[in-house]
SELOGU-166728 format. One record per residue (C-alpha): residue number from 1; y, x, z. Coordinates in nm, 4 decimals, decimal comma. Layout:
N
<atom><resi>NUM</resi><py>Y</py><px>X</px><pz>Z</pz></atom>
...
***
This chain:
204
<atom><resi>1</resi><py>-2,8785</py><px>4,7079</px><pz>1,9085</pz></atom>
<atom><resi>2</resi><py>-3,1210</py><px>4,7482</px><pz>1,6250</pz></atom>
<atom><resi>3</resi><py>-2,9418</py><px>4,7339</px><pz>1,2667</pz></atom>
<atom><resi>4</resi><py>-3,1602</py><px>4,5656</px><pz>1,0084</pz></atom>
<atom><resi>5</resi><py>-3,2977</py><px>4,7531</px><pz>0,7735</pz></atom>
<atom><resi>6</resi><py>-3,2185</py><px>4,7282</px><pz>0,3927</pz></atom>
<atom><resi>7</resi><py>-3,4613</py><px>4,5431</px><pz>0,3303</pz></atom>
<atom><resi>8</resi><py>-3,4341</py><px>4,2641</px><pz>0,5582</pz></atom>
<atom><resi>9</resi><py>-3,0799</py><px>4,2067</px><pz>0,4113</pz></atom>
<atom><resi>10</resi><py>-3,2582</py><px>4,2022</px><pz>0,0474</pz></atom>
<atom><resi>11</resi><py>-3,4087</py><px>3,9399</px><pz>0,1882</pz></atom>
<atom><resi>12</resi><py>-3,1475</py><px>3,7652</px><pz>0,3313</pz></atom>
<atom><resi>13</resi><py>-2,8887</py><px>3,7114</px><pz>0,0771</pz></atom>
<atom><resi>14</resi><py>-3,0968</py><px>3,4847</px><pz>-0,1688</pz></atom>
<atom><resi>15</resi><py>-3,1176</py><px>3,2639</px><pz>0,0734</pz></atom>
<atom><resi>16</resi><py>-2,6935</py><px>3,2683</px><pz>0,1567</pz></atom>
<atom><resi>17</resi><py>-2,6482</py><px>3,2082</px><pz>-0,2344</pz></atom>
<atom><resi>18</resi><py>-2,8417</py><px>2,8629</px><pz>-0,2063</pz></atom>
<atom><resi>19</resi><py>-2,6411</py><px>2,6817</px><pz>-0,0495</pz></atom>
<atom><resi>20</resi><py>-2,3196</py><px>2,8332</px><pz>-0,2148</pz></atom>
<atom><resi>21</resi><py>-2,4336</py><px>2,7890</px><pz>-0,5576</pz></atom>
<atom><resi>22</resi><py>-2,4405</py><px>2,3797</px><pz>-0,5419</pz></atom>
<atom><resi>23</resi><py>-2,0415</py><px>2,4265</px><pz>-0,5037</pz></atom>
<atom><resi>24</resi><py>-2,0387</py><px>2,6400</px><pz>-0,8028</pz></atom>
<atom><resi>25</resi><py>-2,0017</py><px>2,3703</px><pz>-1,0125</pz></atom>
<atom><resi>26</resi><py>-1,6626</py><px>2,1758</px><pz>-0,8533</pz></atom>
<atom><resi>27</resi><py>-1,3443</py><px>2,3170</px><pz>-0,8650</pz></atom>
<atom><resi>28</resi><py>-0,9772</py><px>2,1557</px><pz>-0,7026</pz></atom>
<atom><resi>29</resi><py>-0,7239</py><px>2,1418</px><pz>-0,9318</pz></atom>
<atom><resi>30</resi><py>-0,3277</py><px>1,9894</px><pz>-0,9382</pz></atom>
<atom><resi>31</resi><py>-0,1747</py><px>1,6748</px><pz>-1,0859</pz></atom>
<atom><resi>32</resi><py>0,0846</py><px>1,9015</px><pz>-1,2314</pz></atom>
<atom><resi>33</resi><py>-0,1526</py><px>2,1328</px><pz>-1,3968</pz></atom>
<atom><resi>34</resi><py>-0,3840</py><px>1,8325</px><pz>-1,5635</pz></atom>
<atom><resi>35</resi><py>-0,0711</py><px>1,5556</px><pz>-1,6353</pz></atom>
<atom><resi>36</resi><py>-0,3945</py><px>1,3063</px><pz>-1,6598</pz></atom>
<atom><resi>37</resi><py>-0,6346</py><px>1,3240</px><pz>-1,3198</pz></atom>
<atom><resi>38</resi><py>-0,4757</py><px>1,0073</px><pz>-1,2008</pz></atom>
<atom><resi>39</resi><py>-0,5555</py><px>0,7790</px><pz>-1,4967</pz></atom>
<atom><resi>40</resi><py>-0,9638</py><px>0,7396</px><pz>-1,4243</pz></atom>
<atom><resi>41</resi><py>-1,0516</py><px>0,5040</px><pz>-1,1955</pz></atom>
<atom><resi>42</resi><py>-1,3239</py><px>0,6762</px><pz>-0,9112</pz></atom>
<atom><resi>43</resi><py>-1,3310</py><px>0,3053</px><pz>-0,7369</pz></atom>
<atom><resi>44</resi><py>-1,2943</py><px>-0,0376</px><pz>-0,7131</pz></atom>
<atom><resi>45</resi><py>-1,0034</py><px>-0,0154</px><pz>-0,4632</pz></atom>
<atom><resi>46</resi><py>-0,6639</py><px>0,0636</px><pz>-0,5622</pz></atom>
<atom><resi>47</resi><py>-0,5135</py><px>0,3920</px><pz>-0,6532</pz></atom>
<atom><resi>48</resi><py>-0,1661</py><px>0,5197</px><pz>-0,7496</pz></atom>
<atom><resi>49</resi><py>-0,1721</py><px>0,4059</px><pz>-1,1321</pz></atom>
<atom><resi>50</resi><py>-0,2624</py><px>0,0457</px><pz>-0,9539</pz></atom>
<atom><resi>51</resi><py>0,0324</py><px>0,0592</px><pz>-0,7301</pz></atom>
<atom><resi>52</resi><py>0,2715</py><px>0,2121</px><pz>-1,0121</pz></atom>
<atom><resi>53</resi><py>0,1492</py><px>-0,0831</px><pz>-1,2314</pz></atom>
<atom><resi>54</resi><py>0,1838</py><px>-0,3640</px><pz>-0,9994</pz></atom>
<atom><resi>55</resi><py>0,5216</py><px>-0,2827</px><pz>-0,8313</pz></atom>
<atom><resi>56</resi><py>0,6805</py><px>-0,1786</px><pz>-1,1922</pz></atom>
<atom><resi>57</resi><py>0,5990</py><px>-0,5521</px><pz>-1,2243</pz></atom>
<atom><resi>58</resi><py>0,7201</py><px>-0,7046</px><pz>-0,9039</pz></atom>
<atom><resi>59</resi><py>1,0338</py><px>-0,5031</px><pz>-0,8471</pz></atom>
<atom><resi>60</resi><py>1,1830</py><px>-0,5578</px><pz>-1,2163</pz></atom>
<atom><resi>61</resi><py>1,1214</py><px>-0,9762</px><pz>-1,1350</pz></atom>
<atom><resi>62</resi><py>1,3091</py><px>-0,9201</px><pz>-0,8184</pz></atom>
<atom><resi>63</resi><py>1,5748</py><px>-0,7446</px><pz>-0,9680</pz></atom>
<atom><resi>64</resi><py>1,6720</py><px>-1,0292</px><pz>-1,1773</pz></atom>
<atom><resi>65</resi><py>1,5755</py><px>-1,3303</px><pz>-0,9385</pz></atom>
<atom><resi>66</resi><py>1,8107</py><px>-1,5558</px><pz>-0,7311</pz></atom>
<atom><resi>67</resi><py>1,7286</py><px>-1,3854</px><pz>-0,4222</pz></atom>
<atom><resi>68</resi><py>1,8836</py><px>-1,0784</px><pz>-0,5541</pz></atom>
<atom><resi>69</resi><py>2,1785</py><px>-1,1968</px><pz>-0,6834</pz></atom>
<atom><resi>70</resi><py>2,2670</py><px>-1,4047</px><pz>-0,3662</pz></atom>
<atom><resi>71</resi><py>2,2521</py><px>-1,0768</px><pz>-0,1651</pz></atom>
<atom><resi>72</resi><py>2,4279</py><px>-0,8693</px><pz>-0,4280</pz></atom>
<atom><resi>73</resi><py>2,7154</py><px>-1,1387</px><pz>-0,3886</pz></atom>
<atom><resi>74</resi><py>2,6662</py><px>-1,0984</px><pz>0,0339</pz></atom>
<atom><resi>75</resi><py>2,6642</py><px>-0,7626</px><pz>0,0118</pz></atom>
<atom><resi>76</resi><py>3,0053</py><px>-0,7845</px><pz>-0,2469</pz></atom>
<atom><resi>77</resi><py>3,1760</py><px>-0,9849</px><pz>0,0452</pz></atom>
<atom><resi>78</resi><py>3,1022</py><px>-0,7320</px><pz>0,2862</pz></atom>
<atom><resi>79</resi><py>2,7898</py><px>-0,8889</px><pz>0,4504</pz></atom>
<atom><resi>80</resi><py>2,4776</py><px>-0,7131</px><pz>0,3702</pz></atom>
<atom><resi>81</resi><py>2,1743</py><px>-0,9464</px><pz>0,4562</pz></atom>
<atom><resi>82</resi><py>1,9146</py><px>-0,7400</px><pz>0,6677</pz></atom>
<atom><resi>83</resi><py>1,5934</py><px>-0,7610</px><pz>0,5490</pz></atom>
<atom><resi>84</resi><py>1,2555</py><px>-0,5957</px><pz>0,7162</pz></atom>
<atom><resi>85</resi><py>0,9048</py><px>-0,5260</px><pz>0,5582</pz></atom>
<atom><resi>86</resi><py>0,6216</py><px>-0,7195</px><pz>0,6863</pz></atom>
<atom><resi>87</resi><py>0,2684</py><px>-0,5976</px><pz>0,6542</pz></atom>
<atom><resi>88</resi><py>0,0940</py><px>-0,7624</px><pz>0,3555</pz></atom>
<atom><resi>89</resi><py>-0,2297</py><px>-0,9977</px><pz>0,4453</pz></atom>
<atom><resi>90</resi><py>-0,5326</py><px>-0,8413</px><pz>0,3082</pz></atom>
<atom><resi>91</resi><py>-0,7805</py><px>-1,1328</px><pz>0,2123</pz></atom>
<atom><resi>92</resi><py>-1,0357</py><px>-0,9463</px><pz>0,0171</pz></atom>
<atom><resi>93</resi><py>-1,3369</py><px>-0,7484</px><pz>0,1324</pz></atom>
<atom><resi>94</resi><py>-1,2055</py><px>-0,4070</px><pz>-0,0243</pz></atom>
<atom><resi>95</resi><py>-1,0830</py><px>-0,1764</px><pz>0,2612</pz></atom>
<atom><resi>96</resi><py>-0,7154</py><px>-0,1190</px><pz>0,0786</pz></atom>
<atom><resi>97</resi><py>-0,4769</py><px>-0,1652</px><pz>0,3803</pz></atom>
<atom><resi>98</resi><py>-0,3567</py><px>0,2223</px><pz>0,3192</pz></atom>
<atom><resi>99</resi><py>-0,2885</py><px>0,1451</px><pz>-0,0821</pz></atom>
<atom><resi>100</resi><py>-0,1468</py><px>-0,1923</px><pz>0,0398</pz></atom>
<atom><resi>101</resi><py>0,1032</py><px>-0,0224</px><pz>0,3051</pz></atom>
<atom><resi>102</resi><py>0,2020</py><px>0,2387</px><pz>0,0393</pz></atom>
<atom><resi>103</resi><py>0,3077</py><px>-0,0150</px><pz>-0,1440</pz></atom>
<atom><resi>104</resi><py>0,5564</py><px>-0,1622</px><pz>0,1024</pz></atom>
<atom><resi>105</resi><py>0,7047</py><px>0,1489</px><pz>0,1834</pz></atom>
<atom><resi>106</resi><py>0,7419</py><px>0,1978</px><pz>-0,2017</pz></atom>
<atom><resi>107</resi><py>0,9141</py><px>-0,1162</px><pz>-0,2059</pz></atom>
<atom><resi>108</resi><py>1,1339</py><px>-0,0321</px><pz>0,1308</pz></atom>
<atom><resi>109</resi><py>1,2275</py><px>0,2648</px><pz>-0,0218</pz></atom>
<atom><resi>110</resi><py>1,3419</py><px>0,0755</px><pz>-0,3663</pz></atom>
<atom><resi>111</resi><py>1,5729</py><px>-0,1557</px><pz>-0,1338</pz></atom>
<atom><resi>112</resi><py>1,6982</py><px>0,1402</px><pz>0,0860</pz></atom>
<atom><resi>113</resi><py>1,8013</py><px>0,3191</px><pz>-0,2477</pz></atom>
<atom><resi>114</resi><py>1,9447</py><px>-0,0354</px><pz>-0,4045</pz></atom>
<atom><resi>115</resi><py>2,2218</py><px>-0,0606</px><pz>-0,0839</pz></atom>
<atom><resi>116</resi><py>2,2333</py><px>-0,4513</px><pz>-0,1548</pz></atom>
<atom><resi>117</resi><py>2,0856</py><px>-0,4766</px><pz>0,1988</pz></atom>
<atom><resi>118</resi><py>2,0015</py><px>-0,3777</px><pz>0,5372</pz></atom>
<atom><resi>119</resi><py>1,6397</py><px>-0,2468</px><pz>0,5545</pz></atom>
<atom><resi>120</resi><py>1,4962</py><px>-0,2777</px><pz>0,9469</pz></atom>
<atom><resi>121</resi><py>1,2488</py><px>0,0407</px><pz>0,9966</pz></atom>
<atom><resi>122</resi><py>0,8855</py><px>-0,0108</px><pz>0,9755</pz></atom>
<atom><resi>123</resi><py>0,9054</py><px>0,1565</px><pz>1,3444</pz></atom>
<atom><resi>124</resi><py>1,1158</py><px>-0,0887</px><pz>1,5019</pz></atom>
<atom><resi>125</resi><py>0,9232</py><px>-0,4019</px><pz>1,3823</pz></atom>
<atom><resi>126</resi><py>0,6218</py><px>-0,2613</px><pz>1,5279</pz></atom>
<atom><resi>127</resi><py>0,7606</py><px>-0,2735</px><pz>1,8291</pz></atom>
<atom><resi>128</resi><py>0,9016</py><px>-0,6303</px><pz>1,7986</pz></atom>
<atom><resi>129</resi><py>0,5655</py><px>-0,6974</px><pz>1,7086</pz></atom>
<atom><resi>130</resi><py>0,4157</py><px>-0,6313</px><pz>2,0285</pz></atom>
<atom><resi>131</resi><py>0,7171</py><px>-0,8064</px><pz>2,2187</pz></atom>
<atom><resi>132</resi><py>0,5595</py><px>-1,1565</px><pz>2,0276</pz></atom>
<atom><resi>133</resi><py>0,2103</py><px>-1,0942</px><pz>2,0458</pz></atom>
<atom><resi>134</resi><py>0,1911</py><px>-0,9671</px><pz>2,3827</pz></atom>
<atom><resi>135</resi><py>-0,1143</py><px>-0,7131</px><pz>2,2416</pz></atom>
<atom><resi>136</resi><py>-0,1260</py><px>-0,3405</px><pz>2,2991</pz></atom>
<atom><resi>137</resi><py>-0,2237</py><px>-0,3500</px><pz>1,9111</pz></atom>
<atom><resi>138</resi><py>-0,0511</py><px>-0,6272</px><pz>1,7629</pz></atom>
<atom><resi>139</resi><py>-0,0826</py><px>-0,7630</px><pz>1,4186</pz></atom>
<atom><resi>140</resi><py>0,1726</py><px>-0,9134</px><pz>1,2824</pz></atom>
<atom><resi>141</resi><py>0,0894</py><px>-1,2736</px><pz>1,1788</pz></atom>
<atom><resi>142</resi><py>0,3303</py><px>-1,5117</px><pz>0,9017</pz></atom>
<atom><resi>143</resi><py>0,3472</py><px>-1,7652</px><pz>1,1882</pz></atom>
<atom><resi>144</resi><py>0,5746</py><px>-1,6230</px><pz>1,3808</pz></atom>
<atom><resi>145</resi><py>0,8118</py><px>-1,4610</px><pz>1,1308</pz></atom>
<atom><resi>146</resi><py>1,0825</py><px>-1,6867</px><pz>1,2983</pz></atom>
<atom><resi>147</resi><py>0,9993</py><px>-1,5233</px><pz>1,6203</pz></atom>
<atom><resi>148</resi><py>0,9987</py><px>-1,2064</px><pz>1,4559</pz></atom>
<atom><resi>149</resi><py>1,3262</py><px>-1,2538</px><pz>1,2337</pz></atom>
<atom><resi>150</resi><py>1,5095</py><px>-1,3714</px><pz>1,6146</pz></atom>
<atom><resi>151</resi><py>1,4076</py><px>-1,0532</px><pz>1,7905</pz></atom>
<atom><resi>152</resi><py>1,5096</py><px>-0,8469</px><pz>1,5108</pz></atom>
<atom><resi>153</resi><py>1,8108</py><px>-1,0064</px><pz>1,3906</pz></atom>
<atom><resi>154</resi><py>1,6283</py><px>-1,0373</px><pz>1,0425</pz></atom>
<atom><resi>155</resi><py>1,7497</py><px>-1,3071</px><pz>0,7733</pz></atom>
<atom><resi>156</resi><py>1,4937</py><px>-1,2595</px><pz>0,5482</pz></atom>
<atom><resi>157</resi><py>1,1084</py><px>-1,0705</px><pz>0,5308</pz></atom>
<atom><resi>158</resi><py>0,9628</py><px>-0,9182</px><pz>0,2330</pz></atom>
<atom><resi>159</resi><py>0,6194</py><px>-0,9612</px><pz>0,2595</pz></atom>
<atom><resi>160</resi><py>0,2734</py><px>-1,0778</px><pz>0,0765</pz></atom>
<atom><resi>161</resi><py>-0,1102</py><px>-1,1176</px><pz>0,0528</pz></atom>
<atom><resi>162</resi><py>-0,3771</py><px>-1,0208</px><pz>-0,1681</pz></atom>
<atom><resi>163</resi><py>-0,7022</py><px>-1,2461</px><pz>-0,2920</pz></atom>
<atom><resi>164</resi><py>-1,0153</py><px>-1,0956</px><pz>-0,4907</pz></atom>
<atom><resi>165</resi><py>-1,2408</py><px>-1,2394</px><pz>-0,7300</pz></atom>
<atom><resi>166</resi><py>-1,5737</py><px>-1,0473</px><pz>-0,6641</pz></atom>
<atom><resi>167</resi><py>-1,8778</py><px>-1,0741</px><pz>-0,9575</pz></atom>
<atom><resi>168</resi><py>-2,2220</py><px>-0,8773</px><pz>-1,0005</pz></atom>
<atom><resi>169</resi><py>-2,4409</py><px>-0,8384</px><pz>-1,2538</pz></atom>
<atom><resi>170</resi><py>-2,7690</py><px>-0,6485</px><pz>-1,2238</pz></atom>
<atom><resi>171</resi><py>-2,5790</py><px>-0,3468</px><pz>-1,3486</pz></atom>
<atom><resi>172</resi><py>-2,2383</py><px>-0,3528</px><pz>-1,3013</pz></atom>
<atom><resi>173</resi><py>-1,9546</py><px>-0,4943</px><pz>-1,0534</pz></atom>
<atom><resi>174</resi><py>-1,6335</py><px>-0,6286</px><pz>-1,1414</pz></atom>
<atom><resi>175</resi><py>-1,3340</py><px>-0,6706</px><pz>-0,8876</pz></atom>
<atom><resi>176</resi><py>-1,0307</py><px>-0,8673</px><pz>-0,9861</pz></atom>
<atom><resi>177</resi><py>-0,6802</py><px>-0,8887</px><pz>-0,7867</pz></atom>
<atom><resi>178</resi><py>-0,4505</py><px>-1,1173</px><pz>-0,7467</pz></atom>
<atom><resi>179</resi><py>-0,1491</py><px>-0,9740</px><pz>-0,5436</pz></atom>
<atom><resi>180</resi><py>0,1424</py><px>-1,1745</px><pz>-0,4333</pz></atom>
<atom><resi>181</resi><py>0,4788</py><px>-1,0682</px><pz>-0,3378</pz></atom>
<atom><resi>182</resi><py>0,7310</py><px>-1,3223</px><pz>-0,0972</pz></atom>
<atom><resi>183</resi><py>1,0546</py><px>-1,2987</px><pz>0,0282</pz></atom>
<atom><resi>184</resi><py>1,0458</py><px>-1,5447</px><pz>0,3084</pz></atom>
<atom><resi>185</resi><py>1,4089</py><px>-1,6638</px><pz>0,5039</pz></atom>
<atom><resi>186</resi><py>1,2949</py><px>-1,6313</px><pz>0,8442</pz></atom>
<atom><resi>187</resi><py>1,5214</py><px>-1,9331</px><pz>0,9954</pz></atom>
<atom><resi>188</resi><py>1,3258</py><px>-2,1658</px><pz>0,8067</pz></atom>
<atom><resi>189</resi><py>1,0261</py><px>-2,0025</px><pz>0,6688</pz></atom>
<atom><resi>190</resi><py>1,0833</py><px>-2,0734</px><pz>0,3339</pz></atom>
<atom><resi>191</resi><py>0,9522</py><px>-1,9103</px><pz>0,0661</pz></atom>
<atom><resi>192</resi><py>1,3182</py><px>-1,7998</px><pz>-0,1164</pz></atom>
<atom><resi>193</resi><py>1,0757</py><px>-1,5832</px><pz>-0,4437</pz></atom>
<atom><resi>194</resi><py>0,7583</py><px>-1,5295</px><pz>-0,4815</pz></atom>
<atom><resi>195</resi><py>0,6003</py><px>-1,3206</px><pz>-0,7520</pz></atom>
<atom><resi>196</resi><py>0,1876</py><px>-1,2460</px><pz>-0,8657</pz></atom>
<atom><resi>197</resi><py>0,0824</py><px>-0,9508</px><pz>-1,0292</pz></atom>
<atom><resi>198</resi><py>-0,3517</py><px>-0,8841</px><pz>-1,1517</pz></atom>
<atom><resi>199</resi><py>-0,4966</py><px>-0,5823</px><pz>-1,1112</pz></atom>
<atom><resi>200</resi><py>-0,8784</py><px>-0,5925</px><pz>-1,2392</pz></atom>
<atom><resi>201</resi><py>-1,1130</py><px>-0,2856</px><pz>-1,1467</pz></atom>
<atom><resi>202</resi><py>-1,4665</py><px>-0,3102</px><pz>-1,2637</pz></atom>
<atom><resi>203</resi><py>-1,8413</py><px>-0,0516</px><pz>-1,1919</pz></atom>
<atom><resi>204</resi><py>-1,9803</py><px>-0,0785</px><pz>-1,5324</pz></atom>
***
């Protein structure tokens, strides 16, 4: 086989630079190295600080509502209530379901942690899920939560749903959330707390 000559490689590498040279300009870098890269917003979805923001808010409510200290006084007779985490309804047009189920595992971690109550896995309802709906991809739907809560052996769900305002102007784009959290008793479907946090994002 024919090696090319020196001056067909001459040639040649100009053309390999190209398309390397309009990466020149990014580089990847670590939260721990710049304390700040989360802060920006790159979107009108939500991101981490969003999350942080919204179940710093939530959580601290629950902590102090009559929910809580009904099973802190359960849990001080010896009977822990069991409680599962239910999927929250997305009703906006924003593609967030992966921020949104971060944020229940945030807050099934926070009750695991607590030991006030008996946390059902996320793995386990998925399956119980399936047993209701009859669907090879069920989704779980608030109707049935006594269904759900009998299969299980669940007193109470921790659930919720998030709403959007969305507005346009000619130039810019303004998203606002309203995001609720419930704790529902699954014998009766009540609604036993209920909290709201806002979260506003905005393309200027």
């Amino acid at each position: 086989m024919r090696r090319p000559s020196s001056f067909a490689l001459a040639a040649l590498l100009p053309a390999l630079a190209v398309p390397l040279s309009g990466c020149a300009g990014k580089e990847y870098v670590r939260g721990s190295d710049q304390p700040g890269i989360d802060q920006p917003a790159m979107s009108t979805g939500l991101d981490k600080d969003d999350i942080q923001r919204t179940l710093h808010k939530l959580l601290d409510q629950m902590r102090v509502a009559p929910i809580m200290q009904e099973w802190q006084a359960k849990a001080g007779a010896g009977d822990r209530q069991t409680v599962a985490i239910a999927p929250f309804l997305n009703e906006t047009s924003e593609h967030i379901d992966p921020q949104l189920d971060a944020m229940l595992s945030e807050t099934e971690t926070w009750l695991v942690n607590g030991g006030v109550t008996r946390v059902i896995s996320s793995e386990r309802q998925a399956d119980m899920i399936r047993q209701v709906e009859g669907a090879q991809h069920p989704v779980f739907d608030p109707r049935h939560i006594p269904q759900y809560g009998k299969q299980l052996g669940v007193k109470f769900y921790v659930t919720g749903k998030v709403g959007s305002s969305d507005e346009r102007t000619e130039d810019a784009r303004r998203v606002q959330y309203f995001i609720f959290m419930q704790v529902i008793d699954t014998e009766t479907s009540e609604i036993r707390w209920q909290q709201k946090a806002y979260v506003t994002k905005a393309v200027l």
